[in-house]
Each structure stands twice: as C-alpha cells, then as structure tokens.
Wavefront OBJ file of the C-alpha trace (Angstrom):
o trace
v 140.970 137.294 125.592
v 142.442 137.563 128.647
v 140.884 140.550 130.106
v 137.687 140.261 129.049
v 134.843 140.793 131.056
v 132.927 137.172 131.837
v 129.441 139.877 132.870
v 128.867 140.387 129.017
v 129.802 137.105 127.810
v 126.818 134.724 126.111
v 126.918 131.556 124.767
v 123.517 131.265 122.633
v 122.670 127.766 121.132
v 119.900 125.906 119.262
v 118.021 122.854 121.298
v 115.050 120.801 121.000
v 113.106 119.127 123.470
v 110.753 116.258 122.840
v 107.971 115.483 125.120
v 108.190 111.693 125.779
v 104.072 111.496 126.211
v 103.491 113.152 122.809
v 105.978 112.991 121.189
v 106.162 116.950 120.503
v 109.104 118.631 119.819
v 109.421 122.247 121.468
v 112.445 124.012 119.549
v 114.279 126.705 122.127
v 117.159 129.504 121.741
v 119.206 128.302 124.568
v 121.680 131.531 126.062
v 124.245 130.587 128.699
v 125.823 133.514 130.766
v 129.560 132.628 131.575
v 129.471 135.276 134.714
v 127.514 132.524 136.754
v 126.731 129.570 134.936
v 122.891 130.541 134.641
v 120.701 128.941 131.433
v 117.826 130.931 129.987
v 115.099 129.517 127.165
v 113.320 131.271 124.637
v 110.501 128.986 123.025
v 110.983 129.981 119.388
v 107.439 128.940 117.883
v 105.662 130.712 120.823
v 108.147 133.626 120.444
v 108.344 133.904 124.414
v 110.257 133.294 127.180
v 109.880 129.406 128.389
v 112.621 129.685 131.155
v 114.052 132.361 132.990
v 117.790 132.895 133.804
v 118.478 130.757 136.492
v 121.320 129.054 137.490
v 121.498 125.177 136.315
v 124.212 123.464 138.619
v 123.900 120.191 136.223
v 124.994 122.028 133.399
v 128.184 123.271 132.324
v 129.793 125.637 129.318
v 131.664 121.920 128.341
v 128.302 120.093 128.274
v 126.569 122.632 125.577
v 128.348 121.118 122.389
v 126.159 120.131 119.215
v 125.280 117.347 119.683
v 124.973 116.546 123.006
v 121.890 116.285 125.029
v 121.805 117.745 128.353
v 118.941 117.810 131.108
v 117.945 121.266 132.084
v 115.695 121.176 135.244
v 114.120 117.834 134.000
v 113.717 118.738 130.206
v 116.362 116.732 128.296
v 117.111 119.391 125.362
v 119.471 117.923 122.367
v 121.720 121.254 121.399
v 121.038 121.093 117.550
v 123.463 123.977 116.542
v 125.350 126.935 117.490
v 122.470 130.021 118.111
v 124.727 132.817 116.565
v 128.484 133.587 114.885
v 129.873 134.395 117.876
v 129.383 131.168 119.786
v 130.748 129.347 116.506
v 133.637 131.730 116.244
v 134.217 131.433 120.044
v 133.857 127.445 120.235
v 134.463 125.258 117.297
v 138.241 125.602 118.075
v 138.095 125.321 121.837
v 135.117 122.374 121.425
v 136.357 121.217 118.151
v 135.400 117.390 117.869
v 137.586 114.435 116.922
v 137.778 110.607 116.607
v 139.446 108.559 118.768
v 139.869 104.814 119.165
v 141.507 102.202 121.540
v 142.613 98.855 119.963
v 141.852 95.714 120.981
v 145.719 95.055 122.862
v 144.717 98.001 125.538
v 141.703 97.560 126.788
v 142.669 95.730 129.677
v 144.278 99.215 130.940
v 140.886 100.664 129.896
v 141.116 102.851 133.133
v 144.540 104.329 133.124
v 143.641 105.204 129.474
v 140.672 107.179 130.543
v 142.008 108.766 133.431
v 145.279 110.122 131.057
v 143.289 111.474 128.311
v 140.723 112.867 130.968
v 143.825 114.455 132.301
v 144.820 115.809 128.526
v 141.893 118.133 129.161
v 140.022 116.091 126.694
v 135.922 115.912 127.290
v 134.133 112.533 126.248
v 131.385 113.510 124.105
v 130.572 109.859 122.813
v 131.683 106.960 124.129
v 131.326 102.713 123.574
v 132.915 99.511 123.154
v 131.752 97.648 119.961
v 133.057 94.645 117.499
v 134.306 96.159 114.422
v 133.488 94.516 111.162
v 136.821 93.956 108.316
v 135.546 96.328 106.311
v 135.650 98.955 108.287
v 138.965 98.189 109.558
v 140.085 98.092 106.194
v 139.110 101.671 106.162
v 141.207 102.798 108.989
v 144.090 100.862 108.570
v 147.157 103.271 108.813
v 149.181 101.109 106.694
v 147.072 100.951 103.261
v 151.044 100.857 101.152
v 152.110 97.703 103.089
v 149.635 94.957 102.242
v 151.360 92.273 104.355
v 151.086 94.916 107.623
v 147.859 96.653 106.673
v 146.555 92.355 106.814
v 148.206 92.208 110.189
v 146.760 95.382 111.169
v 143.091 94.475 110.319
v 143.554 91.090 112.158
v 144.542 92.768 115.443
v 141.622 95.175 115.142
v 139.340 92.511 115.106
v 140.510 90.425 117.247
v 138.238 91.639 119.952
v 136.218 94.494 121.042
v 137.477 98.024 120.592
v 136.615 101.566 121.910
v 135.665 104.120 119.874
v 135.343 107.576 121.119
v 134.131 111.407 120.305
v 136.434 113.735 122.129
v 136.257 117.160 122.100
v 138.881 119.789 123.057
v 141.097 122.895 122.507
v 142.332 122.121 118.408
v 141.458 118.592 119.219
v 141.867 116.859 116.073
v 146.314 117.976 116.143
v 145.804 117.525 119.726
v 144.540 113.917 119.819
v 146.423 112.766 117.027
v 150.158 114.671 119.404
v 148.331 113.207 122.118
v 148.562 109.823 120.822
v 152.078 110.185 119.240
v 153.709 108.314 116.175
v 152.056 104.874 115.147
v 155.612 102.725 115.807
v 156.077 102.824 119.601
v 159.785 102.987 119.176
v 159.869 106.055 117.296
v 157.139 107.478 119.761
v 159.464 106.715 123.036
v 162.061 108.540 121.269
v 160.707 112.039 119.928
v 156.972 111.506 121.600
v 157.830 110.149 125.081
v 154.776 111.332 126.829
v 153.009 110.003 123.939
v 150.032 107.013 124.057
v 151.643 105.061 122.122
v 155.157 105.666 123.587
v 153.901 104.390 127.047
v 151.419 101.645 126.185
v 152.449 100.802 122.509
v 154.105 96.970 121.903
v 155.143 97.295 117.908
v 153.470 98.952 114.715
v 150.511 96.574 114.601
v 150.027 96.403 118.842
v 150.038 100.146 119.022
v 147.120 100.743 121.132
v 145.599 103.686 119.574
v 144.255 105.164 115.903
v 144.290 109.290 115.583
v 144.163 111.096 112.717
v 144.643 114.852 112.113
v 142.453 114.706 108.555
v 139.695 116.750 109.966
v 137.889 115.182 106.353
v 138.385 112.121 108.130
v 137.425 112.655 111.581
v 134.060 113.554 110.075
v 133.050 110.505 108.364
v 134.400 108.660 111.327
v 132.493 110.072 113.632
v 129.578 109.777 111.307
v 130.150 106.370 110.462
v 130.761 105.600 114.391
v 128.283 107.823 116.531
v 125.173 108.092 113.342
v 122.614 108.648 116.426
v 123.978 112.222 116.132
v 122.108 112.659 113.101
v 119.769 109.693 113.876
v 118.624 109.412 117.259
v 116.371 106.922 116.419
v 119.709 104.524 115.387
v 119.951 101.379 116.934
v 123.687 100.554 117.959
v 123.847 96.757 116.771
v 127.764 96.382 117.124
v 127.827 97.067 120.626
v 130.503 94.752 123.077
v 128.809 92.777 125.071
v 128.719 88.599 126.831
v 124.984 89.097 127.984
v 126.016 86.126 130.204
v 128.208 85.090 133.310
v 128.337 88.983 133.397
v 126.735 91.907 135.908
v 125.866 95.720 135.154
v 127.314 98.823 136.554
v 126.379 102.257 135.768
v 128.664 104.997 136.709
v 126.155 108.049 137.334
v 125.996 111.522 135.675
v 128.003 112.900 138.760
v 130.497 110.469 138.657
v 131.086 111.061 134.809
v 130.906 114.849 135.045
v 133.393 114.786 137.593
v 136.108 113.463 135.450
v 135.927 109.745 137.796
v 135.215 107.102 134.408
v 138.485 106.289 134.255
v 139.324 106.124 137.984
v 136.567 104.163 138.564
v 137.300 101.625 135.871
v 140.813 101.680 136.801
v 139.332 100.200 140.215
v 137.569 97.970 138.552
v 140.169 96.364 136.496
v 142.336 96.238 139.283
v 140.296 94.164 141.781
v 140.233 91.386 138.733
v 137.296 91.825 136.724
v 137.005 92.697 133.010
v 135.150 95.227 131.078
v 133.303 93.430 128.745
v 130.891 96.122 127.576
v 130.606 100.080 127.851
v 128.255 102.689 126.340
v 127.541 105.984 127.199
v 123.399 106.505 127.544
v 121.287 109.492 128.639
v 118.088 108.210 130.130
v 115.082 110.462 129.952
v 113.157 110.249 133.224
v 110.755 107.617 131.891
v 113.632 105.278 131.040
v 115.041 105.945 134.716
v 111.755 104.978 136.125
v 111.531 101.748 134.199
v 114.800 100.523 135.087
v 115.038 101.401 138.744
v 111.496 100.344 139.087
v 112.543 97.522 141.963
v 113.347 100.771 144.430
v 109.984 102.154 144.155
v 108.161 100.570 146.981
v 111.422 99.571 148.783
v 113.661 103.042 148.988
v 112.388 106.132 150.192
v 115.338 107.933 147.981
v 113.772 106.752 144.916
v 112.881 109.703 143.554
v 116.101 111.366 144.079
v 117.903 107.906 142.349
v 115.780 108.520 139.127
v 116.124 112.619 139.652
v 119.771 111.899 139.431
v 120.259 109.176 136.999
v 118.440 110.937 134.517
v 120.357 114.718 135.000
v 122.680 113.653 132.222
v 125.233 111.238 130.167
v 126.096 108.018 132.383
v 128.066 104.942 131.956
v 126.764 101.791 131.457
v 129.647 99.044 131.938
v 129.058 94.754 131.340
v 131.497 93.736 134.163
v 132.778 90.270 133.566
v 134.863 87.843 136.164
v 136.646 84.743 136.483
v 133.544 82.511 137.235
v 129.651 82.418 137.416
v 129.739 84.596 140.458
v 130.477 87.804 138.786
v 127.027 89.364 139.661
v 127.707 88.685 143.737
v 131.433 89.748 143.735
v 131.515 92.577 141.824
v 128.091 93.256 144.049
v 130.308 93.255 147.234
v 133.122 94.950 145.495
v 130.843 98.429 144.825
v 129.809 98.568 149.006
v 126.561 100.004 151.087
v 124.318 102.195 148.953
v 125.247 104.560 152.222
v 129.029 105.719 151.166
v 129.653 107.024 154.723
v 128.578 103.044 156.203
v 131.188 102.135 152.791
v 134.105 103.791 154.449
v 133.467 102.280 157.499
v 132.919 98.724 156.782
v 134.332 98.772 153.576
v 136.896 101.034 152.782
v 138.288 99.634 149.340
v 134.796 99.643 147.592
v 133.790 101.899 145.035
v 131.013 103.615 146.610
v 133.457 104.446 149.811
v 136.098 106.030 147.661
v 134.134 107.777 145.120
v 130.934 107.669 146.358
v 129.541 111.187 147.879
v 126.115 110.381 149.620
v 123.361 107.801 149.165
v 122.388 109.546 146.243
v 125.499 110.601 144.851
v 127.309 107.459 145.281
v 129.072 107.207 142.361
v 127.764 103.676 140.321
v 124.798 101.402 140.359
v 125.101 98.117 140.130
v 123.108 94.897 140.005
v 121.681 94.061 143.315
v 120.331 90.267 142.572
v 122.469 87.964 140.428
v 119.124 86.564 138.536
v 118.483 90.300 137.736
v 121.969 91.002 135.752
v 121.133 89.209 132.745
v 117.550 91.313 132.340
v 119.540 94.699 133.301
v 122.627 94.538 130.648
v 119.742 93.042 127.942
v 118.004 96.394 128.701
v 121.258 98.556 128.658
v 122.979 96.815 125.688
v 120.424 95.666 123.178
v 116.820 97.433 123.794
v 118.066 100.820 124.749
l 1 2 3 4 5 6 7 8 9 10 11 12 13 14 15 16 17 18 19 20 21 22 23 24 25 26 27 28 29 30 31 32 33 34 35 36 37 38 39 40 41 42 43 44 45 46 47 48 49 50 51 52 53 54 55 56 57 58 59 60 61 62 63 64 65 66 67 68 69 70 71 72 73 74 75 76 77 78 79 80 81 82 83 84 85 86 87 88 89 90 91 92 93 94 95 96 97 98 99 100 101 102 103 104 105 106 107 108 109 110 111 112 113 114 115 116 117 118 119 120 121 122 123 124 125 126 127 128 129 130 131 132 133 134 135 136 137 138 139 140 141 142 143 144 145 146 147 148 149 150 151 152 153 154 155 156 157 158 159 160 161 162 163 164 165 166 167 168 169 170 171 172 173 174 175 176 177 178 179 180 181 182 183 184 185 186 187 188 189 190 191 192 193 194 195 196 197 198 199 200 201 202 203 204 205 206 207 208 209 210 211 212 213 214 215 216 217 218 219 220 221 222 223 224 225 226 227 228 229 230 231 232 233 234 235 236 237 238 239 240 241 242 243 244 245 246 247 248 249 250 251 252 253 254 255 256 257 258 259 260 261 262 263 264 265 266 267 268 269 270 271 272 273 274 275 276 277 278 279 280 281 282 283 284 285 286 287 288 289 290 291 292 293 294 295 296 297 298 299 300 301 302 303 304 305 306 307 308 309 310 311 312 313 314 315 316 317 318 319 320 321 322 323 324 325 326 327 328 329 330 331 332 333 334 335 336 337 338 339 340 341 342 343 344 345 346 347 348 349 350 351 352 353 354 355 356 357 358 359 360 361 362 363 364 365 366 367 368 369 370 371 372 373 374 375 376 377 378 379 380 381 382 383
C-alpha cells in the first residue's frame, strides 16, 4: 500500500538463540519497526522483555527471512518462523524463496553472474559451490523425454563444480525462472533477450542456468540442497574445493550486505585467478576468535576484526592460480589492511576499491602462504 503509514508498521518473527558455552537455547518474539529500522526482543519462556527497541544498523527488513540467522548486538538469533499472519501475509510473496543454480560452463563469469542477479533485486539467502553427484542430476535434468540430451545434460552438470543458490525476492520463483529465460539460448535471444540464458547461454545442454517455476519443486530442492535449514547440525560434504596450490578469501558481512559479492569476484576473475570454492558461513563470535587468532597479540583492531566478521553471513572463496604462488599473488592482489594506504600505493587492489576502513575493508585473505592450506581446511571441511 502505497500510502500507508511506515509509524504503525511491525514485522514480528520467531528466533532462537543458542548460547555457545551451554549450549541453551533462549526462544524470543522478535518485532521489527519499519519507521526506523529498530529490533525489539521478548524472551518467551521468561515472558519479559530481553531487549528494548533500539535501532540495529547490522540488521535489515531483507535479512529477517526464515531461515536465516542474523547477529543482533552480538547474539546470533536463527529466525525460526513468521511471529504472526500479518508478517506471513505481508512477506512470503515479497521474500518468497526459490532455487537457483549455475552450471558448470559459467562459472568462470561467476562475477558478472552475481552482480546481474544482485541487480534483478534478488537477495542471496544461501549460497555454495559443490560437486553434484549423477543422481541428482538425473533429478534436475530439464530434458527427462529426450534420453540422448537428458545423457548429455547430466554429463555437462558434472563435469565440474556447480553453484547452487537460495534466492529470495518479489514472486521469486516466476521471477527467477523469467529471469533466467527459455532453456535453448536461441529461442531466449529471440523472445527473452535480457534473459540469462540469452546472454551467456552456448546451446540446450551449455545453457548456463536451471530455474524452475514448480514451487513443489523449488521446495525439495532447496531441501535437498541447503538441509542445514532444518539441520544445522548438517555437515556439507559436497562442497568445491582443491585444498591445495590454493589461498582463502573471505568477503566480510559488509561487503556482502552491500550487494559487492559479485563485484568483488568479478575482480577477482579478472586479474586471472579462479574460484575454486565458495560457501556462504555465519561465524558465531567464538568461531571468529579461533580463526583470526594470529591478530590477537599483533593488531590492536582485533577486536573490531572479530566484532565485524561475526555481525553476519560472509563469503568464504578457495582462490586458485596458474602456479604454486597463488597464496602470495592473490596476497598482493587484495592490498594494505589500511584501504586509504591501498589507494595510494595500490590503486587496483581489492581493499582500495571496495575496501571502506581498516575494519571495513571489504575481504580477508591469507596473510602467510604456509597458512592457506590450514585456513580453507577450516572453512571448507571442519566448519
């Protein structure tokens, strides 16, 4: 409704939040005020307020979706479900979920992908790069009446890694699957033209991307793809990743909730290396701790780094390059931890064109060659 006035509107959800030292879980009525972006939380069991209204500048209306955990003034709080009818009526259309996934024949314009479905106005919910077994590719091949293409099909699917996604937007199961366009390329460059698959498609079976507008479908995809959602003790065993000749980047919670994933990787690919792994994490502040444990005696910003790689979802990225020097180029490539000493001295790397302070400078990355191996082991197979 056009006119109506943001001063009464609430958004009222269900969360939990589990204490890392004791494993309690504290179950909340989470109310978001639309006038000013301000978070208030009711501890149910207690029947009392836990948190008054107060503004949470890490938090947005598009990061309370069920499902998601978000980190509200250090309490990492998974929303569980919508907290009354209203809030369902007003959001599972406008944050409706679908499944989307990027074949194996476009991942080397990973970035460009990200930045034009960013640019869709669709939000990332779930993201990650993983090997998919034939049966399951079997399951989504769009061709089930032609056996000789639904073989080719499943071939090209597993040829390599592939990305599978949650995305969530206005109607986003039509939207994604418009969004994508017809699965033959030349039929999608002459009614879709904007389409995916018109502008990065190379024949039926090279097509780039899978959509679907069977919301049946979407469901058991996203089930079958992102289980942690009803798990989150799940172990993600398909994940993409080399573990060797290979370094770690991490584009931070800032960097992601500012829309700059696919920008950044677009940099990335550009300058020569390869994305050989990606998952999207949210680190509680223990798990920050742990891994940027090397800063604690040597960085007085330490506190702030784990304060702000722990305030919500980040990237974790297995950056691969032409040699055994990965580690030390890609190293170079990212700049000072300082972005204002980046622009100066080095005005093409990361940190100097998206960075925003020390703090806020956009990625982490792996400081010591010898250390790379141990840091995408930790992101990639014991997170």
């Amino acid at each position: 409704m056009m006119d109506e006035d943001l001063s009464t509107v609430r958004y009222i959800f269900k969360g939990e939040w589990k204490e890392v030292e004791n494993c309690k879980v504290t179950e909340f009525i989470i109310t978001y005020y639309a006038v000013d972006g301000s978070i208030e939380l009711f501890d149910v069991k207690k029947h009392r307020l836990f948190l008054k209204r107060n503004k949470c500048h890490q938090v947005s209306l598009k990061d309370l979706f069920v499902g998601n955990s978000v980190n509200i003034f250090s309490r990492q709080i998974t929303i569980t479900d919508y907290g009354d009818t209203i809030t369902k009526q007003r959001l599972s259309v406008k944050m409706q979920k679908t499944f989307g996934l990027i074949k194996p024949d476009q991942i080397k314009n990973l970035g460009p992908i990200l930045e034009a479905i960013h640019k869709g106005n669709f939000i990332i919910g779930r993201i990650r790069m993983i090997n998919l077994t034939r049966e399951q590719a079997l399951e989504m091949s769009e061709s089930k009446d032609d056996i000789t293409q639904q073989s080719d099909a499943v071939t090209h699917i597993i040829s390599g890694p592939v990305v599978v996604m949650e995305l969530l937007g206005n109607n986003a199961i039509q939207s994604w699957a418009d969004f994508v366009g017809p699965a033959d390329p030349d039929e999608a460059r002459r009614s879709s033209p904007s389409s995916l698959t018109a502008r990065y498609g190379h024949d039926t079976v090279k097509n780039g991307f899978f959509a679907t507008n069977n919301a049946s479908e979407v469901e058991r995809l996203l089930s079958t793809f992102f289980p942690e959602r009803s798990n989150p003790q799940y172990q993600v065993s398909s994940l993409a990743a080399r573990l060797k000749n290979s370094t770690c980047c991490i584009v931070k919670p800032h960097a992601f909730q500012m829309g700059l994933l696919g920008p950044i990787i677009s940099s990335i690919q550009k300058e020569g290396f390869e994305v050989t792994g990606l998952r999207l994490v949210l680190l509680d502040h223990s798990a920050a701790e742990e891994f940027l444990e090397i800063y604690c005696t040597v960085l007085p910003e330490y506190p702030a780094m784990v304060t702000q790689l722990c305030s919500g979802s980040c990237v974790a990225l297995e950056i691969s390059g032409k040699d055994d020097k990965a580690a030390k180029d890609f190293r170079e490539f990212v700049g000072p931890s300082d972005p204002d000493i980046a622009k100066k001295l080095y005005p093409n790397s990361l940190r100097a064109r998206f960075g925003v302070n020390k703090i806020l400078n956009a990625v982490h990355c792996t400081d010591l060659p010898e250390d790379a191996e141990l840091e995408i082991e930790y992101l990639f197979r014991l997170l």
